[in-house]
KERO-45316 format. One record per residue (C-alpha): residue in three letters; x, y, z. Coordinates in Angstrom, 2 decimals. Each point is the difference from the previous one (the first is absolute). Example, Ala and Ser with C-alpha at 12.3 -4.5 7.8 and 13.67 -1.06 7.14 Angstrom:
BEGIN
<finu type="Ala" u="12.30" v="-4.50" w="7.80"/>
<finu type="Ser" u="1.37" v="3.44" w="-0.66"/>
// end
This chain:
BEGIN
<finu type="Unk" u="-1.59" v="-11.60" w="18.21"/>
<finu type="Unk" u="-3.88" v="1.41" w="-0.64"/>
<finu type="Unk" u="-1.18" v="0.92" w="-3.46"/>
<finu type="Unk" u="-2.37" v="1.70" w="-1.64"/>
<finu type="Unk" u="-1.52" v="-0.06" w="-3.64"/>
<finu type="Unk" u="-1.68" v="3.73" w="-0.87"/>
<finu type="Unk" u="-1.77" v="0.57" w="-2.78"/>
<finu type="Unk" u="-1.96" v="2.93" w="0.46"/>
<finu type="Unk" u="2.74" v="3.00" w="-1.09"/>
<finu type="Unk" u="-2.07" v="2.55" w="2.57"/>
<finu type="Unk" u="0.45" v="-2.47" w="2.69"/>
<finu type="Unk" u="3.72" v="-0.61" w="-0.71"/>
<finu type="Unk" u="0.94" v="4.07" w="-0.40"/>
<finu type="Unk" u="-1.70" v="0.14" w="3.44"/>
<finu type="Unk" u="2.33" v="-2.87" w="1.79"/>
<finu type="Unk" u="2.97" v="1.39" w="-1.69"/>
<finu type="Unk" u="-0.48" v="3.02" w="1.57"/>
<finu type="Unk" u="-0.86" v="-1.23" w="3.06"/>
<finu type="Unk" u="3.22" v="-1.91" w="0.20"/>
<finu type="Unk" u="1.78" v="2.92" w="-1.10"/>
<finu type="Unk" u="-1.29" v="2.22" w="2.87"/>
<finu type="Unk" u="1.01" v="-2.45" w="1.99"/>
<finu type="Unk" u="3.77" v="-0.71" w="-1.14"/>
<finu type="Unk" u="2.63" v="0.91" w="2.95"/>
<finu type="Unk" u="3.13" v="-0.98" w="-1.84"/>
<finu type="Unk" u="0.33" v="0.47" w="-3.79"/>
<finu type="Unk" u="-2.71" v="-0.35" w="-3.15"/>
<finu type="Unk" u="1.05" v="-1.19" w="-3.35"/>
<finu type="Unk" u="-1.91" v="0.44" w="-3.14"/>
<finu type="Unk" u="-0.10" v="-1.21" w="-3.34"/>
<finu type="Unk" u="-2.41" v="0.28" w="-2.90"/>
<finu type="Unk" u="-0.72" v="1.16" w="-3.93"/>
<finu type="Unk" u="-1.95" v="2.43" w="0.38"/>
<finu type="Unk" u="-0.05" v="3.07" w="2.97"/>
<finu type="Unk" u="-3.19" v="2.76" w="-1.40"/>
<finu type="Unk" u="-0.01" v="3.16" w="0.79"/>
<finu type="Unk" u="-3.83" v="-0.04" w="1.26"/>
<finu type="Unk" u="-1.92" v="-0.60" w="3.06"/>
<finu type="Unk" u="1.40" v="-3.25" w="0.77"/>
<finu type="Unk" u="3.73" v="0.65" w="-1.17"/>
<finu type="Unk" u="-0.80" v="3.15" w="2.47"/>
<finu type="Unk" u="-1.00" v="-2.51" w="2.80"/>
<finu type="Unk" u="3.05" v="-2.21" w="0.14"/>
<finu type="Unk" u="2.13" v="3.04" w="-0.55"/>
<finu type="Unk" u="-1.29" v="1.67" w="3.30"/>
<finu type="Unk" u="0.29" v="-3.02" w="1.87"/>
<finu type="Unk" u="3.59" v="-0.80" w="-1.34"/>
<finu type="Unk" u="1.21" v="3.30" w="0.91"/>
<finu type="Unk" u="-1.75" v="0.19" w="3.56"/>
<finu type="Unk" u="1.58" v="-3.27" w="0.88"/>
<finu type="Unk" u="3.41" v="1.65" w="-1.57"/>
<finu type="Unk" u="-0.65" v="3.17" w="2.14"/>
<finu type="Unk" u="-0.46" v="-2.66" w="3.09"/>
<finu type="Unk" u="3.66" v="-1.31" w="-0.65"/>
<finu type="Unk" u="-1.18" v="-3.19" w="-2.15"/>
<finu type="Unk" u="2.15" v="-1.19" w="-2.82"/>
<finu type="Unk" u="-1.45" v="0.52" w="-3.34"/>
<finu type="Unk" u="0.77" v="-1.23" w="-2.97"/>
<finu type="Unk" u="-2.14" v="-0.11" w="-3.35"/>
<finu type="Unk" u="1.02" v="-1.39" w="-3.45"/>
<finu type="Unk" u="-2.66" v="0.98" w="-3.00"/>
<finu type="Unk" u="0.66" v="-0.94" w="-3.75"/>
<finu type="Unk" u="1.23" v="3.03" w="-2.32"/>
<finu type="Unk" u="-3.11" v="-0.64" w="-2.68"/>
<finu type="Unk" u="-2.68" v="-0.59" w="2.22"/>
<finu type="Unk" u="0.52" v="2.84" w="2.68"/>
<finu type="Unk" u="-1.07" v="2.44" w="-2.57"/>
<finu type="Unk" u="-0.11" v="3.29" w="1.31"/>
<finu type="Unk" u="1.10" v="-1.08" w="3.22"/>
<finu type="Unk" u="3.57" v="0.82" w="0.84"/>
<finu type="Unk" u="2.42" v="1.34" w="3.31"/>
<finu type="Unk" u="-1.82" v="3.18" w="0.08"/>
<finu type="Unk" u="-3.22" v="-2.01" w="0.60"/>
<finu type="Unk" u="1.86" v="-1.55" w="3.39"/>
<finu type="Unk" u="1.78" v="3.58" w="1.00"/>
<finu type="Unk" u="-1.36" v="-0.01" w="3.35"/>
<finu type="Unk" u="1.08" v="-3.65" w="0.56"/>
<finu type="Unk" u="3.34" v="0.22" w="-1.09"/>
<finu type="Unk" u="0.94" v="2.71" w="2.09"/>
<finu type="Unk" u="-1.35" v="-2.30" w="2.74"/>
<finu type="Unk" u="2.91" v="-2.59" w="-1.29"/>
<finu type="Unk" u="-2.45" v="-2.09" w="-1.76"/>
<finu type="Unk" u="1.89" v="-1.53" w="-3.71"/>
<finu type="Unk" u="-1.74" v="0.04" w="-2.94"/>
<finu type="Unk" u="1.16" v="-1.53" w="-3.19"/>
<finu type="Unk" u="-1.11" v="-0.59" w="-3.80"/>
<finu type="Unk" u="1.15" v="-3.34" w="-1.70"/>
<finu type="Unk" u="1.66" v="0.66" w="-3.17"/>
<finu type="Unk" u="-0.45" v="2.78" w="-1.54"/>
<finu type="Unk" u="-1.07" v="0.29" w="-3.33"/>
<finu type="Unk" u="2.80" v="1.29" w="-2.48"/>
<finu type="Unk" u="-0.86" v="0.47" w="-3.84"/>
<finu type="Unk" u="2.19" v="-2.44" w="-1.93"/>
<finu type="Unk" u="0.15" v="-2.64" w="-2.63"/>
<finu type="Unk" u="-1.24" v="-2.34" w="2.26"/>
<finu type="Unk" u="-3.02" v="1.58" w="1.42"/>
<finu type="Unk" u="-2.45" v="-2.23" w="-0.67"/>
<finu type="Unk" u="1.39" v="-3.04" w="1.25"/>
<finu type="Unk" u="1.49" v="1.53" w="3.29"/>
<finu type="Unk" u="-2.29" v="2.46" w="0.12"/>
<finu type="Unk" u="-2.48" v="-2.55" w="1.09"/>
<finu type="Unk" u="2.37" v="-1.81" w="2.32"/>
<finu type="Unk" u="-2.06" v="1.45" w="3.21"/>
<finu type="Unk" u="-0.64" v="-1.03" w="3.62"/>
<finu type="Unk" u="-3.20" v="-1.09" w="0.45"/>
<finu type="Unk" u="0.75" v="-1.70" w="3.84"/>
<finu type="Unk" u="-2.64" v="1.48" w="2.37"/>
<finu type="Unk" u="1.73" v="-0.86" w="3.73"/>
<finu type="Unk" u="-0.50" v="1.87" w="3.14"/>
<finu type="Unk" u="1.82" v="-0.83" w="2.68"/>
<finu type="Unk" u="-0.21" v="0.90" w="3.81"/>
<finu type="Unk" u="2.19" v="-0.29" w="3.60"/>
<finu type="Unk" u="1.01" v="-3.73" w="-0.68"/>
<finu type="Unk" u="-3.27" v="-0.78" w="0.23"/>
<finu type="Unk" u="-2.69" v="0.44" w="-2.52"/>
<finu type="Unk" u="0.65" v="-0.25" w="-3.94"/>
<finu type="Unk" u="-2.13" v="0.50" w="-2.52"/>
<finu type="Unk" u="-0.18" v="-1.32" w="-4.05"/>
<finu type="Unk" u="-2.96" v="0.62" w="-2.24"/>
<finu type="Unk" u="-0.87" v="1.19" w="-3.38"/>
<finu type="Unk" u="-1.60" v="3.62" w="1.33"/>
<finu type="Unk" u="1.89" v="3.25" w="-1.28"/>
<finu type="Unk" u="-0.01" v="2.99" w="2.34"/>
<finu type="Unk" u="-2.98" v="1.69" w="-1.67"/>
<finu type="Unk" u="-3.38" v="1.16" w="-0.32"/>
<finu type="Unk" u="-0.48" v="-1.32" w="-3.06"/>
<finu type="Unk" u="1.25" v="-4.13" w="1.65"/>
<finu type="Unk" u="-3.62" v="0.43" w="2.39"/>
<finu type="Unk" u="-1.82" v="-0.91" w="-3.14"/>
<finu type="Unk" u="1.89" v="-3.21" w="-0.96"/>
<finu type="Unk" u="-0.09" v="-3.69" w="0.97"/>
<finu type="Unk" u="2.92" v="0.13" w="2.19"/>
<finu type="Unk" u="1.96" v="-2.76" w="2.33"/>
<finu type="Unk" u="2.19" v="0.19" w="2.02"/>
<finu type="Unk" u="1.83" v="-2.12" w="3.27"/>
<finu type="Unk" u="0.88" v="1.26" w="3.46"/>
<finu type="Unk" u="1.61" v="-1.58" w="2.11"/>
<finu type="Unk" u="1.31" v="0.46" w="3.94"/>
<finu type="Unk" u="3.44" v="-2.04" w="1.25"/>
<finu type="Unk" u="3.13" v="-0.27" w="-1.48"/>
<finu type="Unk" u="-0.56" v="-0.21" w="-3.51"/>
<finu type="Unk" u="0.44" v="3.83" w="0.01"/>
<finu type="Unk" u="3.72" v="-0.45" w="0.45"/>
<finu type="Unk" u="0.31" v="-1.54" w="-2.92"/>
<finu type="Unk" u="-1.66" v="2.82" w="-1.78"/>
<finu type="Unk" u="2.16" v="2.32" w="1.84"/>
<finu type="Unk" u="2.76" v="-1.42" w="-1.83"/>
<finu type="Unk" u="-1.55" v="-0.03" w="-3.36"/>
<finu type="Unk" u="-1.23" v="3.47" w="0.53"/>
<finu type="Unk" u="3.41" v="1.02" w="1.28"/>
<finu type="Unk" u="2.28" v="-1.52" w="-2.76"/>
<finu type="Unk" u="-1.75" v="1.81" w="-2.67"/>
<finu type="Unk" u="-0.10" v="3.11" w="1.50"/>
<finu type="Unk" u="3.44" v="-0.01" w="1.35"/>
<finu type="Unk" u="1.62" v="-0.98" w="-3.56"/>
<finu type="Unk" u="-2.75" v="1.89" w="-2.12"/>
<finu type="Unk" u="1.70" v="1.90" w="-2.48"/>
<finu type="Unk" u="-2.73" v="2.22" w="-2.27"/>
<finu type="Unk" u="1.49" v="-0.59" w="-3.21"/>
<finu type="Unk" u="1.45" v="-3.38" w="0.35"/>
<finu type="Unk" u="-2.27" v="-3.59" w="0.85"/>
<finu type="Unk" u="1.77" v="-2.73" w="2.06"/>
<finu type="Unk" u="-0.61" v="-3.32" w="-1.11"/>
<finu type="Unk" u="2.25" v="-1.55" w="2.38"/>
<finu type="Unk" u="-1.51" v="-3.50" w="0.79"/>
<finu type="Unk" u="0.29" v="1.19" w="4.05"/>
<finu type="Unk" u="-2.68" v="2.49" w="-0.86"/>
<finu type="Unk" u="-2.06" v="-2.96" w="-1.76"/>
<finu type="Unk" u="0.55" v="-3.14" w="2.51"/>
<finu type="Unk" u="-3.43" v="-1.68" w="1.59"/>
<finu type="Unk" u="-1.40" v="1.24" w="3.29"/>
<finu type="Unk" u="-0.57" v="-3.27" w="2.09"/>
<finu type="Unk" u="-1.51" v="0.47" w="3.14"/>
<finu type="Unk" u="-1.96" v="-2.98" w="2.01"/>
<finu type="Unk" u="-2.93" v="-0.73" w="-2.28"/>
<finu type="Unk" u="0.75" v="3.33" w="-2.85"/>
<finu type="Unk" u="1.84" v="-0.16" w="-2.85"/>
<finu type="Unk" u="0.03" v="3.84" w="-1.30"/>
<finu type="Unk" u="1.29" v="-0.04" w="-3.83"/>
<finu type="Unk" u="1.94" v="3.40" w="-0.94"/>
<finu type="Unk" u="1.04" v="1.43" w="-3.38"/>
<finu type="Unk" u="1.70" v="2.76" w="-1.46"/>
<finu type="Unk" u="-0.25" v="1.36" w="-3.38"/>
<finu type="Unk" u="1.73" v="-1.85" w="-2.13"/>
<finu type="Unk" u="-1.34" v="-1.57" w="-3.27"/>
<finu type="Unk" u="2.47" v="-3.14" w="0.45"/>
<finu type="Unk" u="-0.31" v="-0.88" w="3.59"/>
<finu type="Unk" u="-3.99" v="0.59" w="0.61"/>
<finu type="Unk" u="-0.01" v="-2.64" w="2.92"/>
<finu type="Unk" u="-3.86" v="0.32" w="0.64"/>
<finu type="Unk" u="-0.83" v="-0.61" w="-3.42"/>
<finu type="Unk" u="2.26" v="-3.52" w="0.04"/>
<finu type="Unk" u="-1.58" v="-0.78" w="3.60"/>
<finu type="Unk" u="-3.77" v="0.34" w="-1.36"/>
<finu type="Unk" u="1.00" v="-2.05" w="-2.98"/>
<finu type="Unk" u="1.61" v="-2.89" w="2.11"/>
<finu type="Unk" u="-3.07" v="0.05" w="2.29"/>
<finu type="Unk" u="-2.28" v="-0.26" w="-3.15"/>
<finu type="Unk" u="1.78" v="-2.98" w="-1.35"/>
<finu type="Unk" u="-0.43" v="-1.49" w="3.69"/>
<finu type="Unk" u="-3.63" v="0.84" w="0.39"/>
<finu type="Unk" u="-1.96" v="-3.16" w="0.61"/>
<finu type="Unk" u="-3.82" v="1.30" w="0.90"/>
<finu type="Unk" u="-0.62" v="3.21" w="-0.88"/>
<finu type="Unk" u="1.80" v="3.81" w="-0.96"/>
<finu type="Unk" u="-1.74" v="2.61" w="0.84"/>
<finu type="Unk" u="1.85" v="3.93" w="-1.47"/>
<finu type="Unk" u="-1.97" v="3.32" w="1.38"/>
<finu type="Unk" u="1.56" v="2.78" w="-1.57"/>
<finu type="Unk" u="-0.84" v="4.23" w="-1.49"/>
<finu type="Unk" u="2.92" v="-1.19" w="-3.18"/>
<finu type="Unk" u="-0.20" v="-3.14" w="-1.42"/>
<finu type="Unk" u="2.49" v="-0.13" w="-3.29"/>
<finu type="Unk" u="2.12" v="-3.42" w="0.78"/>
<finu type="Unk" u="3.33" v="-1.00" w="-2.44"/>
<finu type="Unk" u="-0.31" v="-2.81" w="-2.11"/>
<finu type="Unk" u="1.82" v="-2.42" w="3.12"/>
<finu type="Unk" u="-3.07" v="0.99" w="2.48"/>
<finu type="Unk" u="-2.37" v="-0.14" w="-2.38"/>
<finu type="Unk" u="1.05" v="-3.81" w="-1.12"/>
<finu type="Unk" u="0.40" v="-0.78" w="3.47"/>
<finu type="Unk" u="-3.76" v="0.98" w="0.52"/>
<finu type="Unk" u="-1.17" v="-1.91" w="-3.19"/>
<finu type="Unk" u="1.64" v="-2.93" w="1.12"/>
<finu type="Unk" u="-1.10" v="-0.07" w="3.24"/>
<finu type="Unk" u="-3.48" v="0.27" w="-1.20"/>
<finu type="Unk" u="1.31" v="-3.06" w="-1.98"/>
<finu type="Unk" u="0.49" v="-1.74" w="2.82"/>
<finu type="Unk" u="-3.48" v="0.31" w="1.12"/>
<finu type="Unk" u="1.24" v="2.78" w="2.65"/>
<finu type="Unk" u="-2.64" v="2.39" w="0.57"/>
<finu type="Unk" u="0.94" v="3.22" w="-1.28"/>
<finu type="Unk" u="-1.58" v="3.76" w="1.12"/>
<finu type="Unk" u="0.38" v="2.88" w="-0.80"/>
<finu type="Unk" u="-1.10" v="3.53" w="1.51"/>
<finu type="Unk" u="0.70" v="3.21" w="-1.45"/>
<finu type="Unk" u="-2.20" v="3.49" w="-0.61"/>
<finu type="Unk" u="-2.13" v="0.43" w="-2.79"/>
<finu type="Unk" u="2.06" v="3.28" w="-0.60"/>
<finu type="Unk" u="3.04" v="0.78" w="1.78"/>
<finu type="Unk" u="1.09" v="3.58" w="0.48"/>
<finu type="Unk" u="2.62" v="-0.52" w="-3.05"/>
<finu type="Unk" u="-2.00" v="-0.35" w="-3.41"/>
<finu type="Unk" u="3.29" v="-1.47" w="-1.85"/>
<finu type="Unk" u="0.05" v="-3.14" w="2.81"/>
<finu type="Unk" u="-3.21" v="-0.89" w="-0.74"/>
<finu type="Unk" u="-0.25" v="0.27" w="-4.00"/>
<finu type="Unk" u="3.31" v="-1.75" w="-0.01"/>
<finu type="Unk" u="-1.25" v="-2.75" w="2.48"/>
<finu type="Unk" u="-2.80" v="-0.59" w="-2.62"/>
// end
């Protein structure tokens, strides 16, 4: 299997939709946020002349961070067969602010059994000016994402979340092991896998991240590794692009 690290967001919008011009067989995509500006544009035109070719299209975007995006946006598309759909709606109730923020933040593409993609870059303008990262990878790992991709999309529901430990269970594939959540306050599986790796740490940790505001079990298991004598970085903006992360953070 070959492998690539990208870093440069430009770069990776331009290999994604490379790929996708090239896909024969079916294109699956997941991700936060889909704009509605130049670069939402550009993947929408290529989804929908690959959908017009007789490709299978699928896309999943998150019900908060589409914003203004929605089915009309992907008209053309859809009458080409392509599927969109919006994980969970958001419904005004009692409990909006804890499952209100219960989103999907997974950014997969997937593409003919072949190529898969998982990074940190929305579908937007707005992602060329961050510090983004994100893997791609040719061979058979993209099955596996296939299946991920497909079990959430086949048993999506917009008003209900699955927590159904199936839809939570470690990817292992040759050398990978790809962690997978849902939102769930109690379950929160890479939260407990970054803590156990902490405690585990012998050398050094290094954390890169825009939102840095750890629990109280994190941020022990930092102190103590520092305890330890582990060596302990940590890289995040000066100012993120939400002001309440970073006074909180403080």
């Amino acid at each position: 299997m070959q492998f690539r690290l990208i870093d440069d967001t430009f770069q990776l919008y331009n290999l994604m939709l490379n790929d996708i011009a090239e896909a024969k067989e079916y294109i699956l995509l997941e991700t936060y946020k889909f704009a509605n500006d130049h670069m939402g544009e550009r993947f929408r035109d290529a989804l929908t002349k690959k959908a017009k070719e007789g490709v299978k299209i699928r896309v999943l975007i998150d019900s908060w961070g589409k914003g203004p995006v929605s089915e009309d946006f992907f008209t053309e598309m859809i009458r080409s067969k392509g599927e969109v759909k919006f994980f969970e709606k958001i419904k005004i109730n009692s409990d909006l602010f804890t499952r209100g923020h219960r989103r999907d933040h997974r950014k997969i593409l997937v593409i003919d059994d072949k190529i898969s993609y998982l990074g940190s870059a929305n579908i937007t303008g707005y992602n060329l000016n961050w510090r983004e990262l994100a893997l791609r990878t040719e061979g058979d790992l993209a099955l596996a994402m296939k299946k991920v991709f497909n079990e959430t999309f086949e048993a999506f529901n917009p008003y209900i979340i699955s927590t159904k430990l199936a839809f939570t269970r470690t990817i292992h594939h040759e050398d990978f092991e790809i962690m997978r959540d849902v939102p769930s306050l109690p379950l929160q599986r890479i939260r407990k896998k970054y803590s156990r790796m902490i405690k585990l740490a012998k050398k050094s940790i290094v954390i890169e991240t825009p939102y840095f505001l750890p629990g109280y079990n994190l941020r022990k298991a930092l102190m103590d590794a520092s305890k330890r004598k582990v060596e302990v970085k940590i890289i995040m903006p000066k100012n993120s692009d939400v002001r309440m992360i970073d006074i909180l953070r403080r």
